[in-house]
N, C-alpha and C positions, 0 to 999 in steps of 0.2 A: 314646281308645285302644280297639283294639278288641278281642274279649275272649278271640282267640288271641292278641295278643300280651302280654295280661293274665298269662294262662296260662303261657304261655312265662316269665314275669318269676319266677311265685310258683313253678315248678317250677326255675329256675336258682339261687333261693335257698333253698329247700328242701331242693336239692342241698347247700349250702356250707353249712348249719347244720347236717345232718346227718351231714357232715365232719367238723365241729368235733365233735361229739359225740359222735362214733366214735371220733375222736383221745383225747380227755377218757377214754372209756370203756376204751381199749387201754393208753393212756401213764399215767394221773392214779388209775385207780379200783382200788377193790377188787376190782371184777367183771373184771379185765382177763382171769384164765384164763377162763376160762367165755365172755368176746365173742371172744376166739380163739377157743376152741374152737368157738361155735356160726357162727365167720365159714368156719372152714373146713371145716366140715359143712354148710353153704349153697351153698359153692363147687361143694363136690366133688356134692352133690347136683344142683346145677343143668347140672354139665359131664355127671353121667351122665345125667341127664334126658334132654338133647339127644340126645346119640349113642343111648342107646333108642329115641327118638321117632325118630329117621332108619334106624333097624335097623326098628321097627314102618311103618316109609312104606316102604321096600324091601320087605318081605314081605308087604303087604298090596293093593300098586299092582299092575294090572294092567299089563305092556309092549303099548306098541300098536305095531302095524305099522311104524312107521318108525324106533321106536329100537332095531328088533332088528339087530342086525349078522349082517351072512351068514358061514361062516366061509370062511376063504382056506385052504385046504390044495392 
């Protein structure tokens, strides 16, 4: 085998064990408030990440000549 597909195997199951373990962790455990709360402070951290880094690429990119639109009036 070779050893993207190796890769590919142990990252597909890595995937499904930490499923399990997330499930265990939300449904079974004591820590269940606390991996809510830090699942949906990951969440929302990562959603605002994004949209900053696209508000920070907007304001920082130079427009070149061809994706200026002329205005139609």
């Amino acid at each position: 085998m070779t050893r993207r597909k190796i890769t590919g195997i142990l990252i597909f199951c890595s995937c499904i064990v930490g499923f399990f373990v997330y499930a265990y962790l939300v449904m079974l455990s004591e820590w269940s408030p606390i991996v809510l709360q830090l699942s949906i402070l990951m969440i929302t951290g990562g959603i605002l990440g994004v949209i900053s880094w696209i508000g920070y690429m907007m304001a920082t990119t130079k427009s070149s000549p061809s994706s200026i639109l002329p205005d139609d009036k």
